[in-house]
N, C-alpha and C positions, 0 to 999 in steps of 0.2 A: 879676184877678191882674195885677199890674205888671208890664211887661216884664222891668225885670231880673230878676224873678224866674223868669220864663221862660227870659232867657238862663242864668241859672245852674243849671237843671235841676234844683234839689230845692225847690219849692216851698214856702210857711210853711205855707201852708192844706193841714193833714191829711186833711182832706176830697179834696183834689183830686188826684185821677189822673195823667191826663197834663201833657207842658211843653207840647206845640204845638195850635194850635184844630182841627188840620186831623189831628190822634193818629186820629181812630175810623177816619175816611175811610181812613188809610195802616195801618191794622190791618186793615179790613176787604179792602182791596187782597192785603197778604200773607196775610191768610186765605184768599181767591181763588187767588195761587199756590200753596198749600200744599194746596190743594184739587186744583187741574191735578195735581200729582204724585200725588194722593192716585189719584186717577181713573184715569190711567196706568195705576201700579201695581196697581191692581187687579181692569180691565181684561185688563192682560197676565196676571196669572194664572189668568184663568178661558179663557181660549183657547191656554193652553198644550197641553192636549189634543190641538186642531185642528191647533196648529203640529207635534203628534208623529205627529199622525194623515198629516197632507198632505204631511209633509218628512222622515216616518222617522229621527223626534230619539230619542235616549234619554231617560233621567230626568236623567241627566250633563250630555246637550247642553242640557237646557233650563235647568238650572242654572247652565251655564258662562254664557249670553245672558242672563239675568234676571242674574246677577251682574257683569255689565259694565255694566248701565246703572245699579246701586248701585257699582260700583267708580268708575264716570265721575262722579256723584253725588258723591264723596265726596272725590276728588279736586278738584275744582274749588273748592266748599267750602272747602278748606285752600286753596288760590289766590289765589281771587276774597276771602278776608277779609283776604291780607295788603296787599290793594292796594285796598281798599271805602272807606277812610277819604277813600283819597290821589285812586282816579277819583270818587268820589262815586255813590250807591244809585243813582239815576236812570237814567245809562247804564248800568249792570251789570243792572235790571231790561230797559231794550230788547234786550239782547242776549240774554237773557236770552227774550223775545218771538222773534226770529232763529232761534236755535235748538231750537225749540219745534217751531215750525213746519218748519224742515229735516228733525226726527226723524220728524216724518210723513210727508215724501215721500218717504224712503229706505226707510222699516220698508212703506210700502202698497205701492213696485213689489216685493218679493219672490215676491208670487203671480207677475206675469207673466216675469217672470223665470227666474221656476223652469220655468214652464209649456213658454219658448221651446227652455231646454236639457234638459230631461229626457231627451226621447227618442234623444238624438245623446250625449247626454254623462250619463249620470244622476249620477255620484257628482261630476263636477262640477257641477249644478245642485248638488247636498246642502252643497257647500261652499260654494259661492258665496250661498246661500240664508242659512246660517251666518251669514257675516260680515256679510251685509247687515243680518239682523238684530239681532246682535251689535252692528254702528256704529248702527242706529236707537235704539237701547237707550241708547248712550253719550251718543251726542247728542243724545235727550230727557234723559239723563242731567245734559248738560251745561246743560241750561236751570233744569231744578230746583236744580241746586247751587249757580249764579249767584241766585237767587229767597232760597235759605235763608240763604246768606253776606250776604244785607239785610236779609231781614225779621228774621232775630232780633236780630241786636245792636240793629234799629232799633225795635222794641220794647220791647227793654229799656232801653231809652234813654228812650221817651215815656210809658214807665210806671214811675219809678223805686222807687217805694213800693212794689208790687205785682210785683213779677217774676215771682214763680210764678204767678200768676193771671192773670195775662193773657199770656205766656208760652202757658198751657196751653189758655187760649181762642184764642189766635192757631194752635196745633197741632190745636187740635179740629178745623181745616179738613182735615187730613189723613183723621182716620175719616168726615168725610164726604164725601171724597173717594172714599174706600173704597165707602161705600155707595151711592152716583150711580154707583162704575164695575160693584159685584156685582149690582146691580138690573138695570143694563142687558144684563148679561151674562148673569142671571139669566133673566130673558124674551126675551135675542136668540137664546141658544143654542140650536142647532137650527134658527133661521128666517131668520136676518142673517149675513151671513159676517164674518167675525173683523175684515176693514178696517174695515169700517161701526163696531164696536166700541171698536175701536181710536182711530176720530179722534177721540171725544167728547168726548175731554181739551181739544182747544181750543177748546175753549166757554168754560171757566173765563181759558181763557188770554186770550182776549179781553178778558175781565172786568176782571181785573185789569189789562192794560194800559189799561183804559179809565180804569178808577179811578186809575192812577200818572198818568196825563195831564196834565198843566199845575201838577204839586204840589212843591211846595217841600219838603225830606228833611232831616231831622236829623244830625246828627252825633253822634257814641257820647261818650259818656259821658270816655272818655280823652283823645280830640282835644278835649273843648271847654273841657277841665280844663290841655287845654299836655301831655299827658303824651306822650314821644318815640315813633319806631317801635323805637330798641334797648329803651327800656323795658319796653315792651309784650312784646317778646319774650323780654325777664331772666323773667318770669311765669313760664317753662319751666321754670328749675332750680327752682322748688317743689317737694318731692316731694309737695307733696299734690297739685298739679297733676297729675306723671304721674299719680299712684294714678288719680286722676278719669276721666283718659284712658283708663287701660287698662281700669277698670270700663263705661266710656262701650263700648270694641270691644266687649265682653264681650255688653252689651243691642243694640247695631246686630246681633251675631250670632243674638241668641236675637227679639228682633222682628221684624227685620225680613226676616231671612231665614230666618225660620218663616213669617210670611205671604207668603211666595211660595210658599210650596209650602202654605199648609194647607187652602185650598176645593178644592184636586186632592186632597188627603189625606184631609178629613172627608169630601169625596164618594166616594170611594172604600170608606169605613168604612159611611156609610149607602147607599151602593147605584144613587148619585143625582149627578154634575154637577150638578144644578139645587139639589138640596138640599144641595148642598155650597155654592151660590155663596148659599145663605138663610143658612146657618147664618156663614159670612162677612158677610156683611149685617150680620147679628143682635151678633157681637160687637163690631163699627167702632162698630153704632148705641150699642151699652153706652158703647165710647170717647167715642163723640162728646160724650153728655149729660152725663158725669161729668167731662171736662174743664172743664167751666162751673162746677164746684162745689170746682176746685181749690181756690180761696183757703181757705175756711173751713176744708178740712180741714187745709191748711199751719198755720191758726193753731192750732188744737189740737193733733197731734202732732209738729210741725216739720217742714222738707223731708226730714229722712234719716229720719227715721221713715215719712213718707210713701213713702220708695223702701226701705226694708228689707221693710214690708209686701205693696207692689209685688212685689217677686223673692220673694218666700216665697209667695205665690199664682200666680206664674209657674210657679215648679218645680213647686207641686201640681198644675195644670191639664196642663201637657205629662205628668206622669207617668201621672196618668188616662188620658189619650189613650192613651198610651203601650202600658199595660199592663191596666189593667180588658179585659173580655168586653165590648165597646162593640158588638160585632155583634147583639144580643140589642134593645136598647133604643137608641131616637132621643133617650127623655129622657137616657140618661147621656150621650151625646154632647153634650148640649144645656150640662147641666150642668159638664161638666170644662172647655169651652169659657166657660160663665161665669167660672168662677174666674180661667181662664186669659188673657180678655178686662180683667177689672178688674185684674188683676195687671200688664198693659203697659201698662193705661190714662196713667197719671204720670208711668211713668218717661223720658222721652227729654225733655218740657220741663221737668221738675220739674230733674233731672240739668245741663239748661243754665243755668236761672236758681241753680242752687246754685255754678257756677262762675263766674256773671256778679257775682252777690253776695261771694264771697271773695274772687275777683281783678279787681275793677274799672277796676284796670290794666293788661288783657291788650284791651280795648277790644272790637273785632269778631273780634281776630285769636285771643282764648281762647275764645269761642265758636262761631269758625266751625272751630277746632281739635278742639271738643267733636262739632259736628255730623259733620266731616269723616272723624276716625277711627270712628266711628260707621256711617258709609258702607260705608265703604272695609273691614272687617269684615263687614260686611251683605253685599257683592258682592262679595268672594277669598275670604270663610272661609263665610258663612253660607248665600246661592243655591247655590255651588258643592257646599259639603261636605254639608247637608239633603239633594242630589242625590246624591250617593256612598253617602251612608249607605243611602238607599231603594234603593240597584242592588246594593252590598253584600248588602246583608241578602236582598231577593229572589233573585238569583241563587244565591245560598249554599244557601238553603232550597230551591228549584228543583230545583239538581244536586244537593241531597243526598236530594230525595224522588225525582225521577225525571231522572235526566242525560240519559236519549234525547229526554223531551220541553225539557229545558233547549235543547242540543243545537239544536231545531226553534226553539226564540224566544230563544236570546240576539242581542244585537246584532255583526255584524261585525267592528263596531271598541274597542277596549280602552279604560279608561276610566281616570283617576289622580286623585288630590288628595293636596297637601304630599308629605312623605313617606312616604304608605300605598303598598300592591300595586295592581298593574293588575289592573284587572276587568271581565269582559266583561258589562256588563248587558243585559236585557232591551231589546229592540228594541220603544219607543214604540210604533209605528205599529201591530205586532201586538198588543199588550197593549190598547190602548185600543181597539179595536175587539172585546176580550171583553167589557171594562167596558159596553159597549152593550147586552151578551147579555142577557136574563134569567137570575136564577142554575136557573132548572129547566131551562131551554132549551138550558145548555152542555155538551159535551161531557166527559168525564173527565178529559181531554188540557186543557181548557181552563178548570175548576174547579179545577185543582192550581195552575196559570197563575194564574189570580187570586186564588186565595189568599197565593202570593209578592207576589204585587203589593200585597196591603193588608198583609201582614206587613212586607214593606219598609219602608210609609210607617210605621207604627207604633211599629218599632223607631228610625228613625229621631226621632221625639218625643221617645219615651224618651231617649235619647240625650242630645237637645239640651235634657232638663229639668234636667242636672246645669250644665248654663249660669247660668240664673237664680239654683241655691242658691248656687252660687258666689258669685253678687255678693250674695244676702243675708247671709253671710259678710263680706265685703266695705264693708256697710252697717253693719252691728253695729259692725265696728271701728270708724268714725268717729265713730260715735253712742259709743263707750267716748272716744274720742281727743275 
């Protein structure tokens, strides 16, 4: 291929992929970051338990801390894209390293920390334990959002032909990030304490900085065509733009702040932490290999086919969870989890390259816009409210089967989200040490107890499966438009 055919980014040869020699290397790189989040993320969800057990969190508190490192996430994102063009990928991935590394050293002193103030101060160790956590969250937070404000526009930049498809290969790092952090989680729990857990994310994070090393970075598709920064941002008044955006919050709530709470939920249902962090395993691994086969099915049904599909197996699999008798059989957990795993599989890169492909004039800054609000819903509306909903619904059911034993385990402190009522839920630390019991071995006082607790998570599915039809709604219309 000719140079200039390289500078001009849309190649003659149909055949070919990428504009630069050095595309796999800088795909495999941000597949690497996309991985380090992946791992994180799902890491911290399977130690959320520990952190309720050791720090006397509710289902709220753990909500409010997992949703501030997607709120930090998703703000940055919208940041870091409108200035990617002008600093260039390169520095925005070191810092991008900087911060990576910071959220570890903040999030692992919390045990000693808590340890030194408990006994002279306990409910100030609780808050201060809180925030600590809370800022490690953010600013891991804030590393990943720097990481996705490059690597996506800079892929869809090196693969111009193919946006969904390799889009959805460069996302695939994500469920296997997933499953490197539920495996580990998987076999530590019980024998590794939560730090140990916790830092395995910068593994990847190495990796990637190793691979960005000494490499020369693309420029999007907008800069290299002349088109302005007011331009880029006139993209906005679109209304198909907003629609995109607001469908885009709609799945950051229903993805991703479903998978923060769903290997504490499914294990809860079967009886199991460990076989809640498989059954997470199990559906990241479904994600991961189905990502690789995006293309083809893009060429047969089209992308919004491919995301109407997506949300109509979403809503099915959360309402399964939801509402079937799932305590009877491992296989229907297994299965409503299928549907509901192939049903997210698509939708968050397929969603990007369909706004990269309409507005190719929005540059980095409409799809770091698409990733951003996306976040930024995943961690105020989705970590948050999943967490209200399960303290909600338990606590309701609690004092309304037996209020003396509600009474014994709610938690101290009152709990809110938007504008709902304040609620006192369940106190983590007691709860999660029933979940330990065998269910022959519990007391009456403590099978009512956990029956709130998996009813909680339950209704809370439910709830969040009116999410998904929404957007398949939402789908339909554009596929009619």
């Amino acid at each position: 291929m000719s140079t200039a055919k390289a500078q001009a980014g849309f190649p003659n040869d149909a055949n070919f992929d990428a504009i630069a020699p050095n595309a796999k290397r800088l795909l495999f790189a941000g597949f690497m970051a996309i991985l380090a989040a992946g791992v994180g993320f799902s890491v911290r969800g399977g130690i959320l338990q520990d952190w309720g057990s050791q720090f006397g969190f509710t289902q709220s508190d753990l909500g409010l801390i997992t949703g501030g490192g997607l709120t930090g996430f998703g703000i940055i994102i919208i940041l870091s894209a409108l200035i990617a063009d002008k600093i260039g990928y390169g520095p925005l991935l070191i810092t991008a390293f900087v911060m990576h590394f910071l959220s570890a050293v903040v999030t692992l002193a919390a045990t000693p920390v808590y340890n030194s103030m408990k006994e002279a101060n306990p409910a100030g160790a609780h808050d201060t334990v809180y925030w600590m956590l809370y800022i490690g969250m953010f600013m891991f937070a804030i590393g990943n959002g720097l990481c996705e404000a490059v690597v996506n526009p800079m892929v869809a930049t090196l693969f111009p032909r193919k946006k969904s498809h390799y889009l959805n290969i460069l996302h695939a790092g994500w469920p296997a990030g997933l499953v490197a952090g539920g495996l580990a989680s998987a076999f530590m729990a019980g024998k590794v304490r939560w730090e140990v857990q916790m830092s395995l994310f910068l593994i990847p994070v190495l990796l990637y900085g190793f691979l960005c090393f000494g490499q020369k970075f693309p420029k999007s598709e907008a800069v290299r065509k002349g088109v302005s920064f007011a331009k880029m941002l006139a993209q906005f008044a679109a209304p198909l733009l907003l629609f995109l955006l607001v469908i885009h919050a709609m799945l950051g709530y229903v993805e991703l702040g479903t998978d923060s709470w769903i290997s504490n939920i499914t294990g809860n249902i079967v009886g199991s932490k460990q076989n809640g962090l498989f059954l997470f395993v199990y559906t990241s691994s479904l994600m991961f290999i189905l990502r690789f086969f995006a293309g083809p099915i893009v060429h047969r049904i089209s992308p919004l086919g491919l995301l109407f599909v997506g949300a109509c197996c979403g809503a099915t699999g959360l309402t399964l969870l939801g509402h079937a008798d799932l305590t009877k059989t491992t296989i229907a957990v297994i299965g409503a989890l299928t549907i509901y795993g192939i049903g997210k599989t698509f939708l968050w890169p397929t969603m990007l390259a369909v706004a990269s492909e309409r507005f190719p004039a929005g540059g980095a800054i409409v799809i770091g816009a698409m990733g951003g609000i996306g976040m930024l819903s995943a961690g105020m509306l989705g970590g948050p409210g999943i967490g209200y909903c399960q303290d909600r619904a338990a606590s309701a059911y609690l004092e309304q089967k037996d209020p003396a034993v509600y009474d014994m385990y709610k938690s101290p402190e009152k709990n809110q989200f938007l504008f709902f009522e304040q609620i006192q839920g369940l106190n983590g630390g007691k709860v999660n040490k029933i979940r330990d019991i065998e269910a022959k071995d519990r007391t009456p006082d403590e099978t009512i107890v956990h029956d709130a607790d998996l009813h909680g998570g339950r209704m809370a599915l439910a709830i969040t499966a009116g999410i998904p039809a929404t957007m398949a709604v939402c789908y339909l219309l554009l596929i009619l438009y």
